[in-house]
N, CA, C and O atoms as a GROMACS GRO file, in nm:
protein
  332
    1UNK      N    1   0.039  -1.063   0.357
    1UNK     CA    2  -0.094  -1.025   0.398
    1UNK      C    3  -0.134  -0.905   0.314
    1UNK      O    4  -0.060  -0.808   0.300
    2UNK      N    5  -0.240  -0.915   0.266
    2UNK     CA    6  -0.256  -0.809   0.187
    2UNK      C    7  -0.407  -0.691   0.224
    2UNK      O    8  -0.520  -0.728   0.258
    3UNK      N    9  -0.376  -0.601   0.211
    3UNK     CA   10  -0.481  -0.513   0.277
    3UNK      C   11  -0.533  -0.370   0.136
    3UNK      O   12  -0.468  -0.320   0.044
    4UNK      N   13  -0.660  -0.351   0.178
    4UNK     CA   14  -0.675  -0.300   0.070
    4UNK      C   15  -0.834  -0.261   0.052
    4UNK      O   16  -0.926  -0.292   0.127
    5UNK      N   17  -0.839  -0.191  -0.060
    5UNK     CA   18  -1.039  -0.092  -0.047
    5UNK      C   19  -1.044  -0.152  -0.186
    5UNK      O   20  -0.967  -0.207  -0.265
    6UNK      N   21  -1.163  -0.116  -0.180
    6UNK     CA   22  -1.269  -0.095  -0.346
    6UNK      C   23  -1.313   0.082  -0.294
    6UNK      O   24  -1.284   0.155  -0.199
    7UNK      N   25  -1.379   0.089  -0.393
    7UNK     CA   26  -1.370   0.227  -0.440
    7UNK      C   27  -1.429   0.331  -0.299
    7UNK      O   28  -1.402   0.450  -0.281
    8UNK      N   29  -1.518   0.238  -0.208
    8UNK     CA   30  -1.572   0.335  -0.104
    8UNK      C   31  -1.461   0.306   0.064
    8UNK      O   32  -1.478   0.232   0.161
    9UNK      N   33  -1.342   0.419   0.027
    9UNK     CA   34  -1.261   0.410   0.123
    9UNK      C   35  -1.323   0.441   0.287
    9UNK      O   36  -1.421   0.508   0.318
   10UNK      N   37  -1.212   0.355   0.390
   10UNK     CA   38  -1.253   0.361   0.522
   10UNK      C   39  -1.078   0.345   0.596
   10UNK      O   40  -0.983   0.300   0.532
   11UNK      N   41  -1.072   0.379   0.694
   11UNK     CA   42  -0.884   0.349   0.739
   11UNK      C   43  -0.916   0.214   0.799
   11UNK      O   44  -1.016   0.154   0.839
   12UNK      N   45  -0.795   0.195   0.788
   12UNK     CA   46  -0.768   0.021   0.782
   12UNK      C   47  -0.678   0.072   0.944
   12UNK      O   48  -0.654   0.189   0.975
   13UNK      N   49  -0.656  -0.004   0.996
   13UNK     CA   50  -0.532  -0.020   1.110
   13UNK      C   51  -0.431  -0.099   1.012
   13UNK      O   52  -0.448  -0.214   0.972
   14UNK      N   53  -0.301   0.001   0.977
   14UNK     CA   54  -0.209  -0.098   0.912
   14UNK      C   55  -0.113  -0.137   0.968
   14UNK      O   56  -0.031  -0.213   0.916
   15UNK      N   57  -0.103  -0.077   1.125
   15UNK     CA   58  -0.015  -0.099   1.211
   15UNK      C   59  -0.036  -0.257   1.260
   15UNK      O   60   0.061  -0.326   1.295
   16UNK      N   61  -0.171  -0.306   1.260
   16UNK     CA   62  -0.214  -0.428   1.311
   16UNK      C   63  -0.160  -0.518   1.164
   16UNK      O   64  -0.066  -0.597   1.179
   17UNK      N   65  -0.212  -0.504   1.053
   17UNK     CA   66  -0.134  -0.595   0.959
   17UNK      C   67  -0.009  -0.631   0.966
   17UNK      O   68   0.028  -0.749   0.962
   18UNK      N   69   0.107  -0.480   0.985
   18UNK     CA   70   0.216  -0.519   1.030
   18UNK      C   71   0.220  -0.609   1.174
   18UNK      O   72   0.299  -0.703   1.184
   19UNK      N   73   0.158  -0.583   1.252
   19UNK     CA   74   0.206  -0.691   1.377
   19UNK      C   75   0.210  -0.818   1.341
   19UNK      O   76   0.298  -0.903   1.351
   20UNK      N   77   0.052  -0.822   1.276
   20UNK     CA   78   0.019  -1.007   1.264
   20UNK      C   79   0.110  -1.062   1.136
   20UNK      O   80   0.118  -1.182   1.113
   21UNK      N   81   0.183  -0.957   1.051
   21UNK     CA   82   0.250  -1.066   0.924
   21UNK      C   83   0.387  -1.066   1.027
   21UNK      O   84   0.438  -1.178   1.017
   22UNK      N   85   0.461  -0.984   1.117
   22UNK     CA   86   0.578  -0.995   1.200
   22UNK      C   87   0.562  -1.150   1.249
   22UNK      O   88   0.637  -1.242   1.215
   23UNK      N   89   0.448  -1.161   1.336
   23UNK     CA   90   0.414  -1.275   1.412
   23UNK      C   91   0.359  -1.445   1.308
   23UNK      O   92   0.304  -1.542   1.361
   24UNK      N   93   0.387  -1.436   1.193
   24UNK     CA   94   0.407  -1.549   1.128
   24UNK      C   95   0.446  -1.523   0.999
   24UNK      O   96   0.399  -1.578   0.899
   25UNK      N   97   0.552  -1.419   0.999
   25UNK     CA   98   0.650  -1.416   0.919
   25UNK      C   99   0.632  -1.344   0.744
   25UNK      O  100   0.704  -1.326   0.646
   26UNK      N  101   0.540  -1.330   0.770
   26UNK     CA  102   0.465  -1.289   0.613
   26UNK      C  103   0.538  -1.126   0.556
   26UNK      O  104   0.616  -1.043   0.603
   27UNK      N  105   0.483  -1.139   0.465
   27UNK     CA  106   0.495  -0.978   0.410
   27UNK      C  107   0.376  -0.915   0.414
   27UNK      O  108   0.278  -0.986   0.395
   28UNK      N  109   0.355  -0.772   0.439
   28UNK     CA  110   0.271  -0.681   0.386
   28UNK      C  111   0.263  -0.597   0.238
   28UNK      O  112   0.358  -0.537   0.188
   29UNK      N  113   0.103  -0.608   0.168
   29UNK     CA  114   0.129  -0.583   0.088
   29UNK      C  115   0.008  -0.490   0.057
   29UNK      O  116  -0.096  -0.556   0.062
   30UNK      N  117  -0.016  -0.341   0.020
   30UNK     CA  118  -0.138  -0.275   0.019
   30UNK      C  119  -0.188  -0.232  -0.100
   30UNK      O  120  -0.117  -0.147  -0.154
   31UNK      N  121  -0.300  -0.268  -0.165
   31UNK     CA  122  -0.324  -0.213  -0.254
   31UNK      C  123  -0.399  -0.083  -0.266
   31UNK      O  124  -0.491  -0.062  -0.188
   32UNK      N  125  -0.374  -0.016  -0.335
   32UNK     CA  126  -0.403   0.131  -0.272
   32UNK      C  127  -0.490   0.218  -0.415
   32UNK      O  128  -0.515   0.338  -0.406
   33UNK      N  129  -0.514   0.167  -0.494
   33UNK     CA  130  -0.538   0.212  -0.615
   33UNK      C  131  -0.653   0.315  -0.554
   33UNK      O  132  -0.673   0.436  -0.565
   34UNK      N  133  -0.685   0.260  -0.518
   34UNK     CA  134  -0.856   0.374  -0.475
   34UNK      C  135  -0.857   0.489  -0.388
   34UNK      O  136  -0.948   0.560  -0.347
   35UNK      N  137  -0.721   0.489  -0.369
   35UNK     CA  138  -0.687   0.584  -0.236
   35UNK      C  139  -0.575   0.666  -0.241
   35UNK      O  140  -0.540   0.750  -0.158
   36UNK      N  141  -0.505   0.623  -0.386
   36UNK     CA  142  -0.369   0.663  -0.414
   36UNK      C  143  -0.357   0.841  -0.375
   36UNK      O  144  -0.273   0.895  -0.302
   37UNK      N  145  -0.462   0.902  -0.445
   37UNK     CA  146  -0.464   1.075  -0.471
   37UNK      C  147  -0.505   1.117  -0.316
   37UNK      O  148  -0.501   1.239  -0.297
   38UNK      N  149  -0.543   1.040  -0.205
   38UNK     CA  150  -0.586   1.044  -0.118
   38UNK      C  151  -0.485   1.057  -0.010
   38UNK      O  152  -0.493   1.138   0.082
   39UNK      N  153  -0.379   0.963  -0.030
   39UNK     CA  154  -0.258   0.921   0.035
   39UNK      C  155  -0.166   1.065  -0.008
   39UNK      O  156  -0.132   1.156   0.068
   40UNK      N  157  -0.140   1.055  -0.142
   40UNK     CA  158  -0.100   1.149  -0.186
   40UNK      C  159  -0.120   1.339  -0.135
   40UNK      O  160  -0.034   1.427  -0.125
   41UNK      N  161  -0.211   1.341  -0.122
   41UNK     CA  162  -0.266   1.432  -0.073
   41UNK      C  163  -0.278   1.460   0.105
   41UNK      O  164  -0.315   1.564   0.158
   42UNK      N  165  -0.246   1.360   0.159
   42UNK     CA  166  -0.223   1.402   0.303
   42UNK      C  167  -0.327   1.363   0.378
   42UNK      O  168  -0.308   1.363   0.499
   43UNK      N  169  -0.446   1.326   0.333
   43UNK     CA  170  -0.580   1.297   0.356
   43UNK      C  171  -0.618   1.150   0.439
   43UNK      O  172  -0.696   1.110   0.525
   44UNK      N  173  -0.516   1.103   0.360
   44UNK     CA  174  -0.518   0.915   0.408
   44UNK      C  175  -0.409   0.874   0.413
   44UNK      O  176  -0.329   0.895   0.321
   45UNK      N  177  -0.376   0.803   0.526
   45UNK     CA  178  -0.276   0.748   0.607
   45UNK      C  179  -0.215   0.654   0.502
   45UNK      O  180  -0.275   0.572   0.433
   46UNK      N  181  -0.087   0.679   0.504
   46UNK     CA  182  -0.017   0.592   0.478
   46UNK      C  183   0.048   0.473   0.452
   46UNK      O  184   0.164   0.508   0.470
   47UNK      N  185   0.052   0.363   0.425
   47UNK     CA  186   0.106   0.250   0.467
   47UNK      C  187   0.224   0.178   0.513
   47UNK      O  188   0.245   0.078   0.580
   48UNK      N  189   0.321   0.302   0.427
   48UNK     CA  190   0.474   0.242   0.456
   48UNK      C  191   0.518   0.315   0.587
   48UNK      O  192   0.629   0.305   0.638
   49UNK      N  193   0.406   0.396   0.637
   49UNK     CA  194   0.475   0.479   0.727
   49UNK      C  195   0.426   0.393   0.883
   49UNK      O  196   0.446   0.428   0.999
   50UNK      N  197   0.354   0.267   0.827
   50UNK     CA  198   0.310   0.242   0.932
   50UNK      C  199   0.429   0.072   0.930
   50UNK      O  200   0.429  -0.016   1.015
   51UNK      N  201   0.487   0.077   0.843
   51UNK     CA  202   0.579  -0.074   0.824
   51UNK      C  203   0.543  -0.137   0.700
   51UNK      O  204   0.592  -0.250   0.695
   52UNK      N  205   0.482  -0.109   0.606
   52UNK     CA  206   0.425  -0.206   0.512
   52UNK      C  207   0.539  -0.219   0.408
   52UNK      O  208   0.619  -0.128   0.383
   53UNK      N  209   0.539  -0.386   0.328
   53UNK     CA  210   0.659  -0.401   0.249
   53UNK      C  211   0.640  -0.323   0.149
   53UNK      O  212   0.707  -0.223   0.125
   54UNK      N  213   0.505  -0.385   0.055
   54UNK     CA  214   0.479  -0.326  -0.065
   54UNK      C  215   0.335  -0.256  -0.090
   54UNK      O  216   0.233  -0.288  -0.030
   55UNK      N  217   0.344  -0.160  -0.183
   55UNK     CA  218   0.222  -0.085  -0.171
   55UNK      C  219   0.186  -0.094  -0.351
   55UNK      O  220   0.281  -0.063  -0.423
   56UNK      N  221   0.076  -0.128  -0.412
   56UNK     CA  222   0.030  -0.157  -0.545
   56UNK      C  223  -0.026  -0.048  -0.559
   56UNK      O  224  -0.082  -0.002  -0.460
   57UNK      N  225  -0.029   0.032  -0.693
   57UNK     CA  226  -0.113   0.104  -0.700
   57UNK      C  227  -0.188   0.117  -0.887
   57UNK      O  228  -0.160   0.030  -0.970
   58UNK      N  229  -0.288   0.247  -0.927
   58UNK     CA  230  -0.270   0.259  -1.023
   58UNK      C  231  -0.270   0.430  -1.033
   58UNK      O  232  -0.300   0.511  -0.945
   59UNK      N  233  -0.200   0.465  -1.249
   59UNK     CA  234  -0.182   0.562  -1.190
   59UNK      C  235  -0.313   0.637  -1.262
   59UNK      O  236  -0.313   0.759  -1.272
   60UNK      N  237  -0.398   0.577  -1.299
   60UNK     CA  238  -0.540   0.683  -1.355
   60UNK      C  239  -0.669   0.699  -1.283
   60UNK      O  240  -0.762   0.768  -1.325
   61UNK      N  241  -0.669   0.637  -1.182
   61UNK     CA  242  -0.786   0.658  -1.060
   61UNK      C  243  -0.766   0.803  -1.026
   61UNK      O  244  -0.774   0.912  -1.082
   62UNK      N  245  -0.728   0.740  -0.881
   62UNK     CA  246  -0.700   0.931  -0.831
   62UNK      C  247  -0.594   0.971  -0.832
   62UNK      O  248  -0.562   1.057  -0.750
   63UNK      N  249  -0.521   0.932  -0.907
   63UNK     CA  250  -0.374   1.045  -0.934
   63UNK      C  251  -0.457   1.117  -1.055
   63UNK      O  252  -0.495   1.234  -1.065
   64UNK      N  253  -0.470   1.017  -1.134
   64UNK     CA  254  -0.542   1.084  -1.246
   64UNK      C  255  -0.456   1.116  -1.344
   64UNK      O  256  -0.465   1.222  -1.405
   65UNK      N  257  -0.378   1.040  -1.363
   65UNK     CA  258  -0.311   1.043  -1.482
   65UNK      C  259  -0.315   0.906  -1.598
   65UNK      O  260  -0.391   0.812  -1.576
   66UNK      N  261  -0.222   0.908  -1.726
   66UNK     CA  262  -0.261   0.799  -1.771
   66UNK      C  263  -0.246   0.664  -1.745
   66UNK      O  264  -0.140   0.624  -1.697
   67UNK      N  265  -0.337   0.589  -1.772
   67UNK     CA  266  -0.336   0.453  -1.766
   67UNK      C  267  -0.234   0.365  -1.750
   67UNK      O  268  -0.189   0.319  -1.855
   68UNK      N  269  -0.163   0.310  -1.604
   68UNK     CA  270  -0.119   0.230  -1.599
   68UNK      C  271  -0.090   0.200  -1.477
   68UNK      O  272  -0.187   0.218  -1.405
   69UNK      N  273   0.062   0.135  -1.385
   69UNK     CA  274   0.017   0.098  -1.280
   69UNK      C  275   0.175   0.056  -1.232
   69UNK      O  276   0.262   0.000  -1.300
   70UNK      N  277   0.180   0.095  -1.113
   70UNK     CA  278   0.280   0.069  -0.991
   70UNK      C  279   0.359  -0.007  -0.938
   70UNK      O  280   0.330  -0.106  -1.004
   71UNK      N  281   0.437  -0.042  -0.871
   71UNK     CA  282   0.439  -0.120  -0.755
   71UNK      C  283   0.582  -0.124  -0.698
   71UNK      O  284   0.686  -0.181  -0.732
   72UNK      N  285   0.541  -0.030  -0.584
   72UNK     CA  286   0.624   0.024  -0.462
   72UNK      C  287   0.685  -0.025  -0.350
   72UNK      O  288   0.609  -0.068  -0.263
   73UNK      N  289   0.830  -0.032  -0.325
   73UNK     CA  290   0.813  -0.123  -0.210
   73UNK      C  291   0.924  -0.029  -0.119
   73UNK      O  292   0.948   0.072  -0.184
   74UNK      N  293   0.982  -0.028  -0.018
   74UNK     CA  294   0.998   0.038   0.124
   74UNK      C  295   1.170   0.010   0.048
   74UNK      O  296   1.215  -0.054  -0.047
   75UNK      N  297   1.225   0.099   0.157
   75UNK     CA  298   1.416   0.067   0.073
   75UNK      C  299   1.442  -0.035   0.167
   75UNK      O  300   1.471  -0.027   0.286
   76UNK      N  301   1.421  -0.166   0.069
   76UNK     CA  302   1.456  -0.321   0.127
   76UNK      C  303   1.491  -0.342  -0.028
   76UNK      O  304   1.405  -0.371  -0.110
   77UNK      N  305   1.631  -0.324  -0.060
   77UNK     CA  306   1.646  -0.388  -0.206
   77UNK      C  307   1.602  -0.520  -0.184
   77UNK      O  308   1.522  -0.545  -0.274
   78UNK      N  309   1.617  -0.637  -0.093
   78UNK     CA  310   1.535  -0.795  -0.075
   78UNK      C  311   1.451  -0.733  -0.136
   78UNK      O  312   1.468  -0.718  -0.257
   79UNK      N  313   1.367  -0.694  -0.090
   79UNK     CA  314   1.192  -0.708  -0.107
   79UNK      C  315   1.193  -0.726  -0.302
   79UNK      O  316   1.172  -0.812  -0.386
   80UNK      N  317   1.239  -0.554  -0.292
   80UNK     CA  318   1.281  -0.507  -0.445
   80UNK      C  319   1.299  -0.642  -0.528
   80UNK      O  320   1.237  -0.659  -0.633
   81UNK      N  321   1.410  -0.764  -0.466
   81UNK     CA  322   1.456  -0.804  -0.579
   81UNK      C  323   1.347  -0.913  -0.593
   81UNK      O  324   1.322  -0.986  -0.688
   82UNK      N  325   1.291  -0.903  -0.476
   82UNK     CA  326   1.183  -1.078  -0.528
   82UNK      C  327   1.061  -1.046  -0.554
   82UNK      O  328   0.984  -1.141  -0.553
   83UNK      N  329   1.014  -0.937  -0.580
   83UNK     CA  330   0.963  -0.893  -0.622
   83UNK      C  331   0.954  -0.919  -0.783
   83UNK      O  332   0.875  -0.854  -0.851
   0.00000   0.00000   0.00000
């Protein structure tokens, strides 16, 4: 299940994504590019803290560094490896 903004952020309930991928088995997966420096910063909630597998990001939005890009996942070497 994948959850996720475009550039004009709002909080998501990611606690509810985690319930409903528990309840038919799925993974969670957040893309966060737009929110990264946000998260980072203490400002915007989290995702893994709420259960999420994997979190996408990039790193020249709001980290603000150079050009390129992510992808994070919770200490589940599984996840890691199929990934």
């Amino acid at each position: 299940i994948l959850a996720g903004f475009s550039a004009y952020s709002r909080e998501l309930d990611y606690g509810k994504f985690v319930e409903i991928a528990k309840e038919v088995g799925a993974y969670t997966v957040a893309d966060m590019a737009h929110i990264a420096g946000l998260i980072a910063g203490g400002v915007a909630k989290n995702p893994f803290d709420a259960g999420f597998d994997v979190i996408t990001t990039t790193t020249h939005k709001t980290l603000r560094g150079p050009r390129g890009g992510m992808i994070l996942t919770r200490a589940d070497k599984d996840i890691a490896k199929r990934i």
